[in-house]
ZABAPA-494087 format. One line per 4 residues: number of its first residue (from 1); their letters; for each residue z, x, y of C-alpha. Coordinates in Angstrom, 2 decimals. Layout:
<sites>
NUM	A	Z:X:Y ~ ...
</sites>
This chain:
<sites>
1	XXXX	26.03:119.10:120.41 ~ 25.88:122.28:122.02 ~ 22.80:122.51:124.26 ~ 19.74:125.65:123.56
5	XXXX	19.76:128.30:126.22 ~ 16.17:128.54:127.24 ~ 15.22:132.23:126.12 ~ 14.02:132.62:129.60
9	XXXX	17.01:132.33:130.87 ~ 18.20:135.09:128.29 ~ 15.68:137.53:129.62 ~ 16.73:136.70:133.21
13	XXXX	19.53:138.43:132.73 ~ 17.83:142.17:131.42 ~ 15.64:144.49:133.39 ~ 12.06:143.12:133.93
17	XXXX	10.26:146.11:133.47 ~ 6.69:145.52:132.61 ~ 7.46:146.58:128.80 ~ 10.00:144.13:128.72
21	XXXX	7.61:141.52:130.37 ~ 5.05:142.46:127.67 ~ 7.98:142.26:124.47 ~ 9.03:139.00:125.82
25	XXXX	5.08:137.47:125.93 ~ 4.32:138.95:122.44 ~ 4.73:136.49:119.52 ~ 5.67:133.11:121.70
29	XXXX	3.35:130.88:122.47 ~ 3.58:129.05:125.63 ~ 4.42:126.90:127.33 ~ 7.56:127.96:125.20
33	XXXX	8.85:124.54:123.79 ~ 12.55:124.94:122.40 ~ 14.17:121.63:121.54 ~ 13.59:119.24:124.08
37	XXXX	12.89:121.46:126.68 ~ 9.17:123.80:127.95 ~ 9.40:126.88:129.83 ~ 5.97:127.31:131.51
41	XXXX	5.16:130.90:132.46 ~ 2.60:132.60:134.82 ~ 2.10:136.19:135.10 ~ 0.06:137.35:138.07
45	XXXX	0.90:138.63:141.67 ~ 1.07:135.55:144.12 ~ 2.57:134.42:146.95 ~ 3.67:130.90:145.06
49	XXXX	3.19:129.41:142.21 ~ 3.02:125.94:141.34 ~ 2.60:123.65:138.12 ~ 0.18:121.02:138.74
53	XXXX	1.08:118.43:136.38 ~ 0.68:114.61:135.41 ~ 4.00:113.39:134.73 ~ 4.40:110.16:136.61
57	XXXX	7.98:109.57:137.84 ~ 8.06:113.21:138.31 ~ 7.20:115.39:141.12 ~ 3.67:116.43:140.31
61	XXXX	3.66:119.72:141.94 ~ 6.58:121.53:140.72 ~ 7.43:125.13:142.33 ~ 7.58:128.24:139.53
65	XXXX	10.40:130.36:140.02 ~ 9.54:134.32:140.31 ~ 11.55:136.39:137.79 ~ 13.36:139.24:139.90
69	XXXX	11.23:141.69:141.89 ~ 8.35:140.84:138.60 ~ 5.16:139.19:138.45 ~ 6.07:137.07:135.99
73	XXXX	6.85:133.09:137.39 ~ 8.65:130.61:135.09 ~ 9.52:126.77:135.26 ~ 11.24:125.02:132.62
77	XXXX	10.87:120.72:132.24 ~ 12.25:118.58:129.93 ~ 9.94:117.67:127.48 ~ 10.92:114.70:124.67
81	XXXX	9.81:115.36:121.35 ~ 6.26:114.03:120.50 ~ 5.45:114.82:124.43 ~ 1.51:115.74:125.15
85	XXXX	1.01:116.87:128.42 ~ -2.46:118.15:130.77 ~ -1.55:120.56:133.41 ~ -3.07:123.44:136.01
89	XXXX	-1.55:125.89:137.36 ~ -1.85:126.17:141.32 ~ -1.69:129.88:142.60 ~ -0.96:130.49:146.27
93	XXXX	-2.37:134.05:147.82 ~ -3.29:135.08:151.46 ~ -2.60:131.81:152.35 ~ -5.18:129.90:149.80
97	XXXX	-4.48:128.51:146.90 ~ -6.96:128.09:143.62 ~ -6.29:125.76:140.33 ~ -6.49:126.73:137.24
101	XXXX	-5.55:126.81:133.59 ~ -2.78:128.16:131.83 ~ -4.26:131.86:130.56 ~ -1.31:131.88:127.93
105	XXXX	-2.19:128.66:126.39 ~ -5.32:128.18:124.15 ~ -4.88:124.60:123.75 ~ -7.34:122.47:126.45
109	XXXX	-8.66:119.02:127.09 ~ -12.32:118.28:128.32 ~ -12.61:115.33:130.90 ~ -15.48:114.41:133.51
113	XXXX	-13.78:116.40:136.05 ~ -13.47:119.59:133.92 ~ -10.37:121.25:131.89 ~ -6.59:121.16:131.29
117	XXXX	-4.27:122.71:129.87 ~ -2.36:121.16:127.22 ~ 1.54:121.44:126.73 ~ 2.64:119.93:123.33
121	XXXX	6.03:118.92:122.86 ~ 8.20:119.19:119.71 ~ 6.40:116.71:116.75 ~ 3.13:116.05:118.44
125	XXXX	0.23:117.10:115.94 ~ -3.17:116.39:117.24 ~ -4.28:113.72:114.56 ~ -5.98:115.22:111.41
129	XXXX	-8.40:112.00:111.57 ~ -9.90:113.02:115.15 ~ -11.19:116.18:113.35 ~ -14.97:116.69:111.79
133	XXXX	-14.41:116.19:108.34 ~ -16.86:117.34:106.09 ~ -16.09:114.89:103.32 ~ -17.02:111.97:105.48
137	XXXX	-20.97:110.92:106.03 ~ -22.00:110.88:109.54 ~ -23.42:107.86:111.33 ~ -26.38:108.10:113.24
141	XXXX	-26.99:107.24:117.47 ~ -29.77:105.46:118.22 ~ -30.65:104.90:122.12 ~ -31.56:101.80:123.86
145	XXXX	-32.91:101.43:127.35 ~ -33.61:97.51:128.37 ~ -34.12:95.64:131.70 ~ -31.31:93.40:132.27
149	XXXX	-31.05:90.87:134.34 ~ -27.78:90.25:135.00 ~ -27.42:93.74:136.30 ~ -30.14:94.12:138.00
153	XXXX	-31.28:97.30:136.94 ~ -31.65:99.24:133.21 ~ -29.40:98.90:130.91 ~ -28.58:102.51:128.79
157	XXXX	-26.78:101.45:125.44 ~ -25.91:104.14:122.65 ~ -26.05:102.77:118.98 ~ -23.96:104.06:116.34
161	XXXX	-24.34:102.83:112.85 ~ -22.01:103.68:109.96 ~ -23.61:106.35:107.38 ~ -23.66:103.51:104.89
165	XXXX	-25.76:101.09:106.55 ~ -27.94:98.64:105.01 ~ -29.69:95.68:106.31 ~ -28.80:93.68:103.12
169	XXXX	-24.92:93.76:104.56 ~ -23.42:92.00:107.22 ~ -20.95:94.23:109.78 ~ -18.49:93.45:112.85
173	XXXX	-19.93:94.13:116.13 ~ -17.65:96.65:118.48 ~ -18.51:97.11:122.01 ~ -16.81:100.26:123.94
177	XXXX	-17.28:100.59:127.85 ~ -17.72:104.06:128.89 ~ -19.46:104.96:125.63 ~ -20.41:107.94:126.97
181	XXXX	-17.13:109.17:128.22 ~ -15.48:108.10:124.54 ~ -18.29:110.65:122.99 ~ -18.05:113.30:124.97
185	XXXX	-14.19:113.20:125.84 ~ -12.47:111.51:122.97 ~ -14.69:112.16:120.24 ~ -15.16:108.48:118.80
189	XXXX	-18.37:109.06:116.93 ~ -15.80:111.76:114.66 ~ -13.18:109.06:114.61 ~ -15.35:106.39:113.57
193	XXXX	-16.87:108.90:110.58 ~ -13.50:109.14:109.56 ~ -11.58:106.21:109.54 ~ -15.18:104.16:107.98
197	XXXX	-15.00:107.00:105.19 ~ -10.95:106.70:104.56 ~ -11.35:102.64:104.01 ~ -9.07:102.17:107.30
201	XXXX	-11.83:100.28:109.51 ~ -14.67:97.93:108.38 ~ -18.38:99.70:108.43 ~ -19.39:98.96:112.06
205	XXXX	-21.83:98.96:113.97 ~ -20.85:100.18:117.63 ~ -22.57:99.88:121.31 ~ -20.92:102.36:123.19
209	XXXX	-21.83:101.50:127.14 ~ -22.59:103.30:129.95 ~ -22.10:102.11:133.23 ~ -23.70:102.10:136.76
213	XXXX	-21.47:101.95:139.32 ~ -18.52:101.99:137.23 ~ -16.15:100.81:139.71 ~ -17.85:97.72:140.61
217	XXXX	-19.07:96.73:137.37 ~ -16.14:96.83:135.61 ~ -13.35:95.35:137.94 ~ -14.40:92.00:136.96
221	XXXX	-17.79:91.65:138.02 ~ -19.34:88.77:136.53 ~ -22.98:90.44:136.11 ~ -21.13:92.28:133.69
225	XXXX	-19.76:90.00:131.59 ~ -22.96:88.09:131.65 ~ -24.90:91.01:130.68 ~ -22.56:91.73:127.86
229	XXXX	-21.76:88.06:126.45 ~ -25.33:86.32:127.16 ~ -28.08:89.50:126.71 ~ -26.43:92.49:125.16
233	XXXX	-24.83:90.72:122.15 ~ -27.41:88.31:121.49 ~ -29.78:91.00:121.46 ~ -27.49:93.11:119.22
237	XXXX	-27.28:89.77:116.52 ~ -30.89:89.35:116.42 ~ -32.19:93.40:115.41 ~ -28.85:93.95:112.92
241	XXXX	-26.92:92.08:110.32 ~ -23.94:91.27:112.40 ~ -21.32:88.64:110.71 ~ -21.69:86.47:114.16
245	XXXX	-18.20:85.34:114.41 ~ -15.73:85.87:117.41 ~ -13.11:87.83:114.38 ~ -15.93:90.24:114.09
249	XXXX	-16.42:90.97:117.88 ~ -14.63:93.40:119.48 ~ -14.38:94.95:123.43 ~ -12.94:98.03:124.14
253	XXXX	-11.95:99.92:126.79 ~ -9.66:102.64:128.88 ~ -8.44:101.83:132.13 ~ -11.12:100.10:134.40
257	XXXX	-12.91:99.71:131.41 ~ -10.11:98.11:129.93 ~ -10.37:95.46:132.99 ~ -13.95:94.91:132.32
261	XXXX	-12.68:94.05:128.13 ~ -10.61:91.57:129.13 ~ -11.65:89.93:132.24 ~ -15.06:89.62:129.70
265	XXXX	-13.30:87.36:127.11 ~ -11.16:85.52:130.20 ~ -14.68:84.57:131.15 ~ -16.45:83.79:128.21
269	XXXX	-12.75:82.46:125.75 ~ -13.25:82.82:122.34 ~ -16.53:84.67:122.05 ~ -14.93:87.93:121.41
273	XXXX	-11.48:87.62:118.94 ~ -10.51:91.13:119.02 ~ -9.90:93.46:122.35 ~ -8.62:97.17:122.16
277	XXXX	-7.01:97.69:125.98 ~ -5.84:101.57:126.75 ~ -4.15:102.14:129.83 ~ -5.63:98.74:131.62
281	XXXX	-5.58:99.33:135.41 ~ -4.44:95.79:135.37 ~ -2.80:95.98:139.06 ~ -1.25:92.82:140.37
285	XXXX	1.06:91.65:143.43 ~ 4.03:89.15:143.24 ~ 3.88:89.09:146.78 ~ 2.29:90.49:149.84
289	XXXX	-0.83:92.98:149.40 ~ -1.66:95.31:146.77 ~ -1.16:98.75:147.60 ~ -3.90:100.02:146.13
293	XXXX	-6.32:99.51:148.30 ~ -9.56:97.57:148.49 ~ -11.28:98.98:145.31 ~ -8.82:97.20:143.77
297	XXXX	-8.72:94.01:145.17 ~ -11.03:92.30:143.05 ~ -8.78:93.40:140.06 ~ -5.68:92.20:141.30
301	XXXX	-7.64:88.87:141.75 ~ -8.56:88.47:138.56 ~ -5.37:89.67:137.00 ~ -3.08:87.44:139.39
305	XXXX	-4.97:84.92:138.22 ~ -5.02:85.59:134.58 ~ -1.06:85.96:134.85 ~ -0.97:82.36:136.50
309	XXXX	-2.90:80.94:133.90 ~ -2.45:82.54:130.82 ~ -5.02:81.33:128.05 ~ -5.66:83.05:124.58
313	XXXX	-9.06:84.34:125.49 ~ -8.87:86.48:121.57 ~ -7.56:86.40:118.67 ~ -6.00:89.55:118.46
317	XXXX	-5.43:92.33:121.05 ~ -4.27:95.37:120.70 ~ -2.75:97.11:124.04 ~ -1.30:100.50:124.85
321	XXXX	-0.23:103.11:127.26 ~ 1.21:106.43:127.94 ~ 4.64:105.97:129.60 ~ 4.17:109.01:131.57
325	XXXX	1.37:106.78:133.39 ~ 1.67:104.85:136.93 ~ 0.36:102.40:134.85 ~ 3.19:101.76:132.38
329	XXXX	4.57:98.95:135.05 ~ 1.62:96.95:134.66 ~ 0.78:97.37:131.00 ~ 4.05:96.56:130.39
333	XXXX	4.28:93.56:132.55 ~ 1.07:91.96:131.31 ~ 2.39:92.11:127.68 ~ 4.23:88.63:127.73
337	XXXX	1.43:86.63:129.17 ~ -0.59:88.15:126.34 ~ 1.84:87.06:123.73 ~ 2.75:84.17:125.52
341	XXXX	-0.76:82.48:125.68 ~ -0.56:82.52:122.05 ~ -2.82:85.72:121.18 ~ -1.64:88.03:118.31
345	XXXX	-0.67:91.16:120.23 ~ 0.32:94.66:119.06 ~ 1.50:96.81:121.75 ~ 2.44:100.83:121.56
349	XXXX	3.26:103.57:123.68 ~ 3.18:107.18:123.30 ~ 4.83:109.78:125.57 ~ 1.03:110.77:127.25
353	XXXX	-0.93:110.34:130.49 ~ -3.69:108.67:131.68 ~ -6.11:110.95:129.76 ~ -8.99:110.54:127.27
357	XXXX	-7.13:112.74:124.49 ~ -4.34:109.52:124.83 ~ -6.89:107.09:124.24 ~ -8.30:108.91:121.47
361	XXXX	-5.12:109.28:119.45 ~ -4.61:105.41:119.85 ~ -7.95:104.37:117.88 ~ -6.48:104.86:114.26
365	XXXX	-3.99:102.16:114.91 ~ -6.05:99.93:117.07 ~ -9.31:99.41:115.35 ~ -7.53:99.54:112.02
369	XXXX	-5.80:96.72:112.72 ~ -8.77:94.83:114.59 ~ -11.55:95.72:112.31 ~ -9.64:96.64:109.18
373	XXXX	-11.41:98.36:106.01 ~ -10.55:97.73:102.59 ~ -7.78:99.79:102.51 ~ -5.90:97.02:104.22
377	XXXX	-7.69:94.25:104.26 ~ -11.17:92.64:103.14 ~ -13.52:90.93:105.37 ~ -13.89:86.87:103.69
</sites>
């Protein structure tokens, strides 16, 4: 099969006279995706230009190649279909350089550091479902403040209960670390309107968490797991209807907070029967140190020791991650103690980074298939 010319490469060969430059922007959008392939484009006098991206496995700052005497700079990556990908732009002049996004592309991501750009590759549709849909009822969020023991300091907790809610029902319990971060960044109080209103997940009712020091707290800290096992969901039982049962208890969580999901049910085995892990920062060593340094180490502790004694700590888990991740390795590797402990385990991976956009468009399947609605299956 005969292999498409990038049109950039067309245009490389005519004059670049500003007109031209201004023919050749008008009606594309960019980054330019033809086939399998994305032609990213600056225009701007520099002295360099660079595209910041996060591709693992490729180099992450990638030089932009100036078109003739022009101030128009190009770079063209391979891109496989159904590709989503966050980028800057890194402009060098008089010697400094300044990040920042892509003025030619509308599309952007929102995470605690700030803005992306987005590059889309051929097939990828931002899921219909993650959007506010004014057919479905909104929940409500209720806040909760509480002294807790086992962390030593107040507990913030974020309530959401499904528009439908009624204390003459009984509902599954889902608990999501970094809460917070999942409203603001990956839009789960639209996603749970949604998929409650289609049928595809049970009615609810969701404590979205938000940490202290993150970083401690959630690389297997047991004040954490005590605070949620022994005083957060016995608290959470007693005020609402909850069904009570380890089928109907769900942890969630992205990356560290996917450490603190699992390393909660390894500590306390079947008290929560359903897990949702995105991009787990599950870091290990077969032998020698870990490489990534001491922030880590009380992961790899816990997940060395989880791979040398595998136990079915759920029921079900659901586990993904974006294989252009540094975390694929690890994900990947801690699937067949998962499966081979005995647990019911659904894995998936989409062509995506470590992002909250990723971990977003991964709910739909997961918590479908955890806490299904009656669309495919009824609670007994």
């Amino acid at each position: 099969m005969k292999t498409m010319e990038p049109a950039i490469h067309a245009f490389a060969r005519e004059p670049q006279t500003p007109e031209a430059i201004e023919r050749f922007l008008a009606g594309r959008e960019f980054p330019l995706v033809e086939g399998t392939s994305a032609t990213f484009v600056y225009r701007g006098e520099a002295e360099a230009v660079f595209l910041r991206h996060m591709i693992f496995g490729l180099p992450s700052r990638q030089p932009l190649e100036r078109l003739g005497d022009s101030d128009l700079w190009y770079a063209v990556l391979d891109l496989p279909e159904s590709s989503r990908v966050e980028y800057k732009f890194e402009v060098m002049r008089n010697g400094a350089s300044t990040l920042s996004e892509d003025p030619l592309n509308p599309h952007r991501s929102r995470d605690p550091f700030g803005l992306n750009s987005v590059a889309h590759g051929r097939g990828y549709v931002t899921p219909e479902w993650t959007r506010p849909d004014p057919e479905a009822r909104p929940g409500t969020l209720e806040e909760r403040r509480f002294a807790s023991p086992a962390l030593g300091r107040e507990a913030r907790v974020t309530l959401y209960l499904p528009a439908r809610f009624r204390r003459t029902r009984r509902y599954p319990l889902l608990i999501v670390h970094d809460g917070g971060d999942f409203l603001n960044y990956a839009g789960i109080q639209t996603v749970l309107d949604n998929l409650i209103h289609r049928l595809e997940m049970a009615e609810t009712v969701v404590a979205l968490l938000h940490p202290g020091e993150r970083l401690v707290e959630y690389a297997d800290h047991e004040p954490h797991a005590r605070f949620v096992a022994e005083e957060l969901t016995p608290m959470l039982e007693d005020e609402f209807p909850l069904l009570g049962e380890p089928a109907a208890r769900c942890l969630l969580g992205a990356s560290f907070g996917a450490v603190a999901s699992l390393s909660t049910a390894w500590r306390y085995p079947g008290h929560y029967g359903r897990l949702l892990l995105l991009s787990g920062s599950f870091a290990f060593t077969d032998i020698g140190p870990s490489p990534r340094g001491p922030m880590f180490a009380p992961v790899v502790s816990f997940v060395n020791a989880f791979r040398s004694r595998p136990a079915a700590v759920a029921e079900r888990v659901f586990i993904s991650c974006g294989t252009y991740e540094p975390l694929i390795y690890e994900n990947r590797s801690l699937l067949p103690f998962l499966q081979g402990a005995g647990m019911k385990v659904r894995w998936v991976e989409a062509r995506d980074g470590h992002n909250w956009e990723n971990w977003r468009d991964r709910l739909r399947d997961g918590l479908s298939w955890l806490l299904p609605g009656p669309l495919w299956m009824v609670y007994e």
